[in-house]
C-alpha positions in Angstrom: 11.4 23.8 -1.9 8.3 22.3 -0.4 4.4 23.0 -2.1 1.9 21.7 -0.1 -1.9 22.2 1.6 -2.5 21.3 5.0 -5.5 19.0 3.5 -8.3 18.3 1.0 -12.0 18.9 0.6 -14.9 17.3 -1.2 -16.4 17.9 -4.2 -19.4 19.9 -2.2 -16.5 22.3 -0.8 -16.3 21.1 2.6 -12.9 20.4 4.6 -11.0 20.2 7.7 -12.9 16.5 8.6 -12.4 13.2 9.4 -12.7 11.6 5.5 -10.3 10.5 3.9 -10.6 12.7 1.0 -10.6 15.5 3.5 -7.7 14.3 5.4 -5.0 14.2 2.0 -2.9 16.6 1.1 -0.8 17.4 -1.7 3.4 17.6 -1.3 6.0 18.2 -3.4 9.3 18.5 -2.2 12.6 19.5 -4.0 15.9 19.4 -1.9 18.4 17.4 -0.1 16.0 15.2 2.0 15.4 11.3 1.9 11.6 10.4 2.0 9.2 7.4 2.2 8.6 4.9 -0.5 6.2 6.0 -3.6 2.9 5.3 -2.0 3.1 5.3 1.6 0.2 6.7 3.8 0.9 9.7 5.6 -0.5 11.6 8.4 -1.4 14.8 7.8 -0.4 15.6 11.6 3.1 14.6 10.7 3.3 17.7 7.7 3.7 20.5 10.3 6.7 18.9 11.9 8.0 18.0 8.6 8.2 21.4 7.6 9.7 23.0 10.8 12.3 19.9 10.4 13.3 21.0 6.7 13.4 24.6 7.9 15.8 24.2 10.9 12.7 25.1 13.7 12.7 23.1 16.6 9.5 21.2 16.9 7.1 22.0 19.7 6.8 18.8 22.6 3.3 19.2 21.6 4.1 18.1 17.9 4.4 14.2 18.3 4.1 13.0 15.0 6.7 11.6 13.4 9.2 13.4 10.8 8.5 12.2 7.2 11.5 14.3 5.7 15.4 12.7 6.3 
């Protein structure tokens, strides 16, 4: 099971930038899958590819960010 958002906002409401607060995202993930230490710094460019990894997708070329999920 994966919960996630593909990112965060600021207090005022807005989202989808370049900050950093706007740029986290929230993931939980319950399964079968090896992940990074506690507190390392993800991509949010790397969560799309993460999820079509877990799901057995293939991953577009276009998609170059790296799996987080093992």
């Amino acid at each position: 099971m994966i919960v996630t958002a593909d990112h965060g906002q600021t207090n005022r409401g807005h989202h989808g930038g370049h900050d950093e607060e706007m740029q986290d995202f929230a993931l939980y993930y319950f399964g079968p899958a090896r992940g990074p230490e506690a507190g390392t710094l993800l991509d949010q460019l790397q969560l799309a590819p993460t999820v079509l990894s877990r799901l057995g997708v293939a991953i577009p070329e276009t998609m170059r960010a790296k799996v987080f999920l093992e």
